[in-house]
FITIMI-796602 format. One record per residue (C-alpha): residue number from 1; x, y negated, z. Coordinates in steps of 0.2 Angstrom, whole numbers. Last residue first. Example, Ala and Ser with C-alpha at 12.3 -4.5 7.8 and 13.67 -1.06 7.14 Angstrom:
REM FITIMI-796602
<rec keti="2" xx="68" yy="5" zz="36"/>
<rec keti="1" xx="62" yy="22" zz="39"/>
//
This chain:
REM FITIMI-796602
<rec keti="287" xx="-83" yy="-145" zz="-47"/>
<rec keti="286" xx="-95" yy="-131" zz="-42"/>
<rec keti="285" xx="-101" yy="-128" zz="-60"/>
<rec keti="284" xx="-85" yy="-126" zz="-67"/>
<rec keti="283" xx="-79" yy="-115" zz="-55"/>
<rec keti="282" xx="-94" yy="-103" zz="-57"/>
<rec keti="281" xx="-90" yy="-104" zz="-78"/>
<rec keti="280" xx="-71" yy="-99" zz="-73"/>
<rec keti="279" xx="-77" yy="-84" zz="-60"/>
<rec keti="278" xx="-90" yy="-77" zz="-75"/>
<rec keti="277" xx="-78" yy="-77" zz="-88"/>
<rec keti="276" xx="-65" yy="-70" zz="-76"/>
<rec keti="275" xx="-76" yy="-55" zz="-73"/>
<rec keti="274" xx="-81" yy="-51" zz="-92"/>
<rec keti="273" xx="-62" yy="-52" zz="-97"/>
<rec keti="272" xx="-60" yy="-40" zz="-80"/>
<rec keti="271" xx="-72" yy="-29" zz="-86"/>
<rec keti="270" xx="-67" yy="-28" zz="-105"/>
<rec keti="269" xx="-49" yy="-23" zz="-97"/>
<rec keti="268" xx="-58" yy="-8" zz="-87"/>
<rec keti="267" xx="-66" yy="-5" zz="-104"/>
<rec keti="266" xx="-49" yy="-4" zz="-113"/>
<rec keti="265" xx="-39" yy="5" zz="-97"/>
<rec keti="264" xx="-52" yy="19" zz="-99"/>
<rec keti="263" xx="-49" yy="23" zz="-117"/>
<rec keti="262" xx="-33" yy="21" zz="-113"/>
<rec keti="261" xx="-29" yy="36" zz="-101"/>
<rec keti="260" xx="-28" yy="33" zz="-81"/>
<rec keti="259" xx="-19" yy="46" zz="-69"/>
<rec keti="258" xx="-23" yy="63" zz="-78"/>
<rec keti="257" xx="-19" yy="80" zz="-76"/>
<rec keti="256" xx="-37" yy="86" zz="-69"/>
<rec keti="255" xx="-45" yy="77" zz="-82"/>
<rec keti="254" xx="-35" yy="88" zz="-96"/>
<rec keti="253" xx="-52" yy="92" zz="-105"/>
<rec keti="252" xx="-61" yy="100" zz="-89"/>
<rec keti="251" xx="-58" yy="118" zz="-89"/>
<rec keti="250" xx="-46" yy="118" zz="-76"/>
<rec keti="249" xx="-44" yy="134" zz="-66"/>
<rec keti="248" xx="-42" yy="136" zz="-45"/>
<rec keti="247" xx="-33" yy="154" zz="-45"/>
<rec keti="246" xx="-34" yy="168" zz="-32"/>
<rec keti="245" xx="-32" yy="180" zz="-48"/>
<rec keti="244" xx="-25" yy="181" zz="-65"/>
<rec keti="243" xx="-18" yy="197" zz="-69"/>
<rec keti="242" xx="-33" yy="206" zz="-76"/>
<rec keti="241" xx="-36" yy="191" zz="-89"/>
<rec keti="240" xx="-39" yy="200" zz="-107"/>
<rec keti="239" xx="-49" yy="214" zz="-98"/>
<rec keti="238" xx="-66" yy="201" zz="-99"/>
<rec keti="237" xx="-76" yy="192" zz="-84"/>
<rec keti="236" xx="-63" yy="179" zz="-84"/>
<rec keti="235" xx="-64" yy="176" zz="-105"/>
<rec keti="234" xx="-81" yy="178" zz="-103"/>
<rec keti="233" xx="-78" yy="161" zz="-91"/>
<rec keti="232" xx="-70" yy="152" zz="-104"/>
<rec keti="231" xx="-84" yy="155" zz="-115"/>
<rec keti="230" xx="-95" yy="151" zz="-105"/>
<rec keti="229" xx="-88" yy="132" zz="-99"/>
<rec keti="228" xx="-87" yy="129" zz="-117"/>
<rec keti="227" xx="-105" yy="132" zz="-120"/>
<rec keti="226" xx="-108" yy="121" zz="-103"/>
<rec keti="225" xx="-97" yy="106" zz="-113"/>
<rec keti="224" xx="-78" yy="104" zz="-108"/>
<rec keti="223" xx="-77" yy="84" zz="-108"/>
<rec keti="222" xx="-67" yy="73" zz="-118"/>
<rec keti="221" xx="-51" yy="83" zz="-126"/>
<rec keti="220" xx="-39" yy="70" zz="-119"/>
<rec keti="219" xx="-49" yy="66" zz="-103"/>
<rec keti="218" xx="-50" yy="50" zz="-96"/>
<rec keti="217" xx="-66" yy="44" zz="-109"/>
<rec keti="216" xx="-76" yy="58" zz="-107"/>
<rec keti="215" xx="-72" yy="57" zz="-87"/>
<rec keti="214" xx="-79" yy="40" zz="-84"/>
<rec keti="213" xx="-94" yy="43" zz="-94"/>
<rec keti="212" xx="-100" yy="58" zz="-86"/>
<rec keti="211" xx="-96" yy="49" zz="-70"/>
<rec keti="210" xx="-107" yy="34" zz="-76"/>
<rec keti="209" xx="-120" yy="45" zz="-80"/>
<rec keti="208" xx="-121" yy="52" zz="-64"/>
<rec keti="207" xx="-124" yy="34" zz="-56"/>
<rec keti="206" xx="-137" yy="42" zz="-45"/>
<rec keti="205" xx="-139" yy="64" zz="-43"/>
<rec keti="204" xx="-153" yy="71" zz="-52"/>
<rec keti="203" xx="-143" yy="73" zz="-72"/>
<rec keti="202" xx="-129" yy="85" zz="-59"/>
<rec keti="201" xx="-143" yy="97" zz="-56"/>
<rec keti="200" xx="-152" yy="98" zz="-72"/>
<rec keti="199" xx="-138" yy="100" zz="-81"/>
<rec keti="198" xx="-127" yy="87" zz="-91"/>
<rec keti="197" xx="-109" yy="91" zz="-87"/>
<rec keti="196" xx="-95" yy="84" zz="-77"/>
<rec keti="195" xx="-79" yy="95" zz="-82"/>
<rec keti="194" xx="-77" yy="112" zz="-71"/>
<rec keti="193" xx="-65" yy="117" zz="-60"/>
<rec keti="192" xx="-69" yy="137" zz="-62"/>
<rec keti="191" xx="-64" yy="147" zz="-48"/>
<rec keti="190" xx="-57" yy="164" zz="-45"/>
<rec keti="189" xx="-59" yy="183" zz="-38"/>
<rec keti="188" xx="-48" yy="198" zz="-47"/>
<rec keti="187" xx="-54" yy="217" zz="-40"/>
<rec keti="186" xx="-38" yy="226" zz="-38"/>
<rec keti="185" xx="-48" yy="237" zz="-28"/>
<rec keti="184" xx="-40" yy="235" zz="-12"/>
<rec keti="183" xx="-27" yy="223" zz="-14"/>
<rec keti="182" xx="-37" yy="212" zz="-25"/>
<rec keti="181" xx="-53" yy="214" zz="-13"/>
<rec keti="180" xx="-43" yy="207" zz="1"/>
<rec keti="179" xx="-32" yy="193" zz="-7"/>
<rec keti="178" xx="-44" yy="187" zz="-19"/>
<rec keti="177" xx="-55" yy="187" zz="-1"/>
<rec keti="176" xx="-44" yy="172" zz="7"/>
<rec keti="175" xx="-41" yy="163" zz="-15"/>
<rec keti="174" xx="-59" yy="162" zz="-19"/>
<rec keti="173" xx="-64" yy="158" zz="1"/>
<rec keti="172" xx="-51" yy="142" zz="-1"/>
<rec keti="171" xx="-61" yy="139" zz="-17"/>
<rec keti="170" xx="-78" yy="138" zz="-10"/>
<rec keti="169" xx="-70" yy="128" zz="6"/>
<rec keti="168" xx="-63" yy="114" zz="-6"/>
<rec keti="167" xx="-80" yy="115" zz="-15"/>
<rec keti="166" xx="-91" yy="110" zz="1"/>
<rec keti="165" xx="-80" yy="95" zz="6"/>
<rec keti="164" xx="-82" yy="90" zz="-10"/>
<rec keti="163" xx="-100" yy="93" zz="-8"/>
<rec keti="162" xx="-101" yy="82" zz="8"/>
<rec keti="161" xx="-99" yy="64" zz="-3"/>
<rec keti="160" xx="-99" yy="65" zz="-22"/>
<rec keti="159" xx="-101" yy="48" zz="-21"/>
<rec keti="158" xx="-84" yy="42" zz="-25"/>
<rec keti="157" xx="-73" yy="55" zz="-30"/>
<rec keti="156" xx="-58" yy="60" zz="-18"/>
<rec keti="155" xx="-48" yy="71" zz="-25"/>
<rec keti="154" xx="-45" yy="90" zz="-24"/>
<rec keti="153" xx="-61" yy="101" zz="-22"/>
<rec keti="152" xx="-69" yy="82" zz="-32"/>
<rec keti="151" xx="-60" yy="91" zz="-46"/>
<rec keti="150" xx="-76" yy="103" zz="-46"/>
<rec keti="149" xx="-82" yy="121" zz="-43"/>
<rec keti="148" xx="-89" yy="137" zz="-51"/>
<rec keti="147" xx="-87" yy="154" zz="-44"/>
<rec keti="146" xx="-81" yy="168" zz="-52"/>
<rec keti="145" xx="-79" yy="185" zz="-48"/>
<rec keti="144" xx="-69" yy="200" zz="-59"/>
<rec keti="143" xx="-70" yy="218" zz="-58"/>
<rec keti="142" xx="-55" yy="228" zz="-59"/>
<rec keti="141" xx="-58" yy="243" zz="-49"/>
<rec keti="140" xx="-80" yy="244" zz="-50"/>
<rec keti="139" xx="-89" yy="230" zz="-39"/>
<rec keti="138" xx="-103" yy="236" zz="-28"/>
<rec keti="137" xx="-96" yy="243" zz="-13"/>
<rec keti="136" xx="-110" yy="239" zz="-3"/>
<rec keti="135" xx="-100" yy="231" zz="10"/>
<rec keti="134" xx="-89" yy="223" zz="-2"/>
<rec keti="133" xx="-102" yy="217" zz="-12"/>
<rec keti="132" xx="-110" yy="209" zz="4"/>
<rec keti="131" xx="-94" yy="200" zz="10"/>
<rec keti="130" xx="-93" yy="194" zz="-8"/>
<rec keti="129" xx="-110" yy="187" zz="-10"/>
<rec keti="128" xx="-108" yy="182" zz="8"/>
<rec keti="127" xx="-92" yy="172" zz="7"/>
<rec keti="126" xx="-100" yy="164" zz="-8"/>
<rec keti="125" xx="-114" yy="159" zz="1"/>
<rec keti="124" xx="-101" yy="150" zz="13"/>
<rec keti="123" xx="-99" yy="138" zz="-1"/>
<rec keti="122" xx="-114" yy="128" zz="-9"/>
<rec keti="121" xx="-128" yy="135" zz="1"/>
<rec keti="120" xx="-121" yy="137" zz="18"/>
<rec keti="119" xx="-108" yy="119" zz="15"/>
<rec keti="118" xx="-123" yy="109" zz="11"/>
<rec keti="117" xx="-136" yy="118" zz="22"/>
<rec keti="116" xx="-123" yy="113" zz="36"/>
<rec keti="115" xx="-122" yy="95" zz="29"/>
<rec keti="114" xx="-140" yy="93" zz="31"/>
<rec keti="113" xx="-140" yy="98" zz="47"/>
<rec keti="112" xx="-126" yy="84" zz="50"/>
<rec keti="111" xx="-134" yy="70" zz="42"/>
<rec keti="110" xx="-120" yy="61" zz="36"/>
<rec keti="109" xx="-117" yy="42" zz="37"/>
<rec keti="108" xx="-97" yy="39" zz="32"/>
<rec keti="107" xx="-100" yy="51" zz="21"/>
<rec keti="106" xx="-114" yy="41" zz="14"/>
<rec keti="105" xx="-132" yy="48" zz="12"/>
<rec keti="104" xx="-142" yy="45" zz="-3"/>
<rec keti="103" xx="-156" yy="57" zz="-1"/>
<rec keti="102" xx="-149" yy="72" zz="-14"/>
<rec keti="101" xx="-133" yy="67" zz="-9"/>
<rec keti="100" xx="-133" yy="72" zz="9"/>
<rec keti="99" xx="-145" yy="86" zz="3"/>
<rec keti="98" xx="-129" yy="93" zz="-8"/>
<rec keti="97" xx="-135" yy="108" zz="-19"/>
<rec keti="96" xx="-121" yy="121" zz="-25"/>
<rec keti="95" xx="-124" yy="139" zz="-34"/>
<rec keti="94" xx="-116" yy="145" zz="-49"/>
<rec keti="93" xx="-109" yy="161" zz="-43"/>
<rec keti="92" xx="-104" yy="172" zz="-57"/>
<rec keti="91" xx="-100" yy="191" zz="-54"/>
<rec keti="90" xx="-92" yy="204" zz="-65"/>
<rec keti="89" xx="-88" yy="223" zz="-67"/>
<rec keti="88" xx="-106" yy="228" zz="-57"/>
<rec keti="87" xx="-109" yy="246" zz="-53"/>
<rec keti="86" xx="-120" yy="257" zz="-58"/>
<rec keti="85" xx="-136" yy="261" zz="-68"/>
<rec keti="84" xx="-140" yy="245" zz="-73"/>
<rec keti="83" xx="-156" yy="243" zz="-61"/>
<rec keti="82" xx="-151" yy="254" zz="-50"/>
<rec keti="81" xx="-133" yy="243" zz="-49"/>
<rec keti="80" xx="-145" yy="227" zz="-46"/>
<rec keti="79" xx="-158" yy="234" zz="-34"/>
<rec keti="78" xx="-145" yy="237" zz="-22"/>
<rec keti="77" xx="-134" yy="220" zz="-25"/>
<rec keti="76" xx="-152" yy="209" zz="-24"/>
<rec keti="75" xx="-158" yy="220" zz="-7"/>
<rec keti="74" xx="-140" yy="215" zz="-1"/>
<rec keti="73" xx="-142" yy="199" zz="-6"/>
<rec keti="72" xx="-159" yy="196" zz="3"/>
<rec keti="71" xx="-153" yy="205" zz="18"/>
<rec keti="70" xx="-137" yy="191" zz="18"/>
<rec keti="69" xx="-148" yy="178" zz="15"/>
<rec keti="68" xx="-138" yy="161" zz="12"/>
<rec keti="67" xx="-140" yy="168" zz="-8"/>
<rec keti="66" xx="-159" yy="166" zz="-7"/>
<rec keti="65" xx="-164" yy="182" zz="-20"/>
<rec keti="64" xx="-177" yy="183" zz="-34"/>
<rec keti="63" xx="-171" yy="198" zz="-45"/>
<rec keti="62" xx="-174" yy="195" zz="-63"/>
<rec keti="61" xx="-174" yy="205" zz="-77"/>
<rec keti="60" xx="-166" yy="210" zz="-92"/>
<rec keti="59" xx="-166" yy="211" zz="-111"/>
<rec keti="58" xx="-155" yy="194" zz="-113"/>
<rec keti="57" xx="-170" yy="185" zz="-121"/>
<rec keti="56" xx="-182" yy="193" zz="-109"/>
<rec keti="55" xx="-171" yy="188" zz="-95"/>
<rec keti="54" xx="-170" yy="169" zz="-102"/>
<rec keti="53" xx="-189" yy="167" zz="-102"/>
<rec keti="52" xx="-188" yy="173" zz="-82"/>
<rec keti="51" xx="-176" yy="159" zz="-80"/>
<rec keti="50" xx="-189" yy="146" zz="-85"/>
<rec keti="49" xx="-182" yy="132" zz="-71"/>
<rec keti="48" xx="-195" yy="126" zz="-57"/>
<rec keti="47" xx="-205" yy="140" zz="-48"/>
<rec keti="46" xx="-186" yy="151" zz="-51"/>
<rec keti="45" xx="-179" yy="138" zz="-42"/>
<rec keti="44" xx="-192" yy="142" zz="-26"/>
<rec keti="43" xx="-189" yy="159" zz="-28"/>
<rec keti="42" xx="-171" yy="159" zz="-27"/>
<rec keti="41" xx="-161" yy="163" zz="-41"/>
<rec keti="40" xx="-155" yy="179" zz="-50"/>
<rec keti="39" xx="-152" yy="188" zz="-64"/>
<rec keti="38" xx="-147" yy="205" zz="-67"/>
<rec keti="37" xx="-133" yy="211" zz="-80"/>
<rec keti="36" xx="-126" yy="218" zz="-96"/>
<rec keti="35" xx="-113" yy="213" zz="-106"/>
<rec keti="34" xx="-109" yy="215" zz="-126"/>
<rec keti="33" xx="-101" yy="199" zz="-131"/>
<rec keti="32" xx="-118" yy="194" zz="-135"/>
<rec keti="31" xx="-125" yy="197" zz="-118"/>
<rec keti="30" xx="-110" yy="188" zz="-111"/>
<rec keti="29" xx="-113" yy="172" zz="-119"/>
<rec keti="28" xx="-131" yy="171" zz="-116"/>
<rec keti="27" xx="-128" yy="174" zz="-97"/>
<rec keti="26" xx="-116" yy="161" zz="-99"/>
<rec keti="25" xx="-126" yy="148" zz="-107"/>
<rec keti="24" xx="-138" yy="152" zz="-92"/>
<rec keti="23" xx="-125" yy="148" zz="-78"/>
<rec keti="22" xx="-120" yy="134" zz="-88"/>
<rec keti="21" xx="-136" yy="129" zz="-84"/>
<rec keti="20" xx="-146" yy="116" zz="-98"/>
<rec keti="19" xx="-155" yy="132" zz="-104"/>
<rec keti="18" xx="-164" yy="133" zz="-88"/>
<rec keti="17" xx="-161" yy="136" zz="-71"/>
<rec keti="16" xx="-147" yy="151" zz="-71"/>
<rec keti="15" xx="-140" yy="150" zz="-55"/>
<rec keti="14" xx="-132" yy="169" zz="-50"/>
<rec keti="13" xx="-127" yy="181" zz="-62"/>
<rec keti="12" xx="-124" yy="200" zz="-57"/>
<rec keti="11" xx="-114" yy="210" zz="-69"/>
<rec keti="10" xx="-112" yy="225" zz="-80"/>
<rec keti="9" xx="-98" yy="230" zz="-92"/>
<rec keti="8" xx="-102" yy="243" zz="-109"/>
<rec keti="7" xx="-96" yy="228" zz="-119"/>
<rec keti="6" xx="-87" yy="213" zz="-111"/>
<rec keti="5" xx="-75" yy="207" zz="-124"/>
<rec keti="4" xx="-88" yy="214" zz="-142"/>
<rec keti="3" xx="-77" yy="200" zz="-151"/>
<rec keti="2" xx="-96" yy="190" zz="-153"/>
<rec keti="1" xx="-94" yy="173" zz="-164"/>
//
């Protein structure tokens, strides 16, 4: 259902892949609440997603851009406002790649170079997307920014190694330059603690699906979906939020609140039945 939230406004949205993105479910939400915007990705994503299908669909076009490139982002803001004619009102920054986890290191074991493209890609890229804008002055009075991030920002989650590292410093950027662009232009910057969910990049890391599972079954509403992520997020882009700023918000089913629910005590339970089992028959055997 369209409420018309985000018509005659014009943004920039970084990370759409493919239909499994939630940046792309967003660029579908916001182009049928009445938005207009450029896409972007790098050129080497762009190779492997269908992003260019998604811009015909959303009556735009594609601008490729690495976001770690500050000339590359400011050709990409330049060419963005020509393109729409002015100004952008929002900005989504869906952008985080690990290498660490990509090749199985541990924290305790990190490759260090591989740590800085971590922390360039997934975080300091959004200081350069804003620092960029800010430069151009390419966001109108009352624009809004949002970056995506994860709970892992503020606990510790097995495996998810260097990126949590990586989203505590996106969200420490979110609130620093909230301050700066909201005092200037009353420009409103925040993140998205998102739910685990099924894209292309979280489905390539190992023992994924067990997270996914993990979290359906602590949270009281299960997990936000990517649709669900959008619509959240229009409700960011849109005037109905003007207030709300330098914030770190859960869409993640009550996760984020949670200390252990009991659809996860029962198959802890399960395992410890299953475990004793085991330990009473190898007893058995030795004696």
């Amino acid at each position: 259902m369209s409420y018309n939230l985000l018509k005659g406004k014009r943004g920039l949205i970084f990370g759409a892949l493919n239909e499994s993105s939630i940046a792309w479910k967003t660029a579908e939400r916001v182009f049928e609440e009445g938005g207009r915007f450029v896409l972007t990705n790098t050129p080497a994503s762009m190779k492997l997603g269908t992003v260019d299908k998604l811009a015909e669909q959303c009556e735009t076009i594609v601008i490729p851009a690495d976001a770690t490139d500050v000339a590359d982002l400011e050709n990409l803001i330049t060419k963005g406002m020509e393109f729409l004619g002015g100004k952008f009102d929002f900005v989504l920054h869906s952008i985080g790649m690990s290498p660490n986890v990509r090749k199985g290191r541990t924290y305790d074991d990190l490759n260090y170079q591989y740590l800085h493209q971590t922390l360039d890609i997934s975080a300091i890229s959004f200081h350069k997307v804003l620092q960029s804008c800010r430069k151009l002055d390419a966001i109108n009075d009352w624009g809004s920014v949002v970056a995506l991030s994860y709970v892992a920002a503020q606990r510790t989650l097995y495996g998810y190694n260097d990126m949590a590292d990586a989203k505590a410093l996106l969200e420490s950027i979110a609130r620093s330059f909230g301050y700066i662009y909201g005092r200037e232009k009353n420009i409103r910057i925040n993140t998205v603690s998102q739910s685990p969910t099924m894209t292309t990049a979280g489905g390539g890391i190992m023992g994924f699906d067990k997270l996914y599972d993990f979290a359906e079954r602590m949270s009281p509403l299960g997990n936000a979906t990517a649709e669900e992520c959008a619509d959240y997020v229009i409700t960011l882009f849109s005037d109905l939020t003007r207030k709300v700023t330098m914030q770190n918000l859960f869409n993640d089913g009550g996760y984020s609140s949670m200390g252990m629910s009991l659809a996860a005590m029962s198959v802890y339970r399960e395992g410890l039945d299953y475990a004793d089992v085991k330990d009473d028959k190898s007893k058995k055997k030795k004696v």
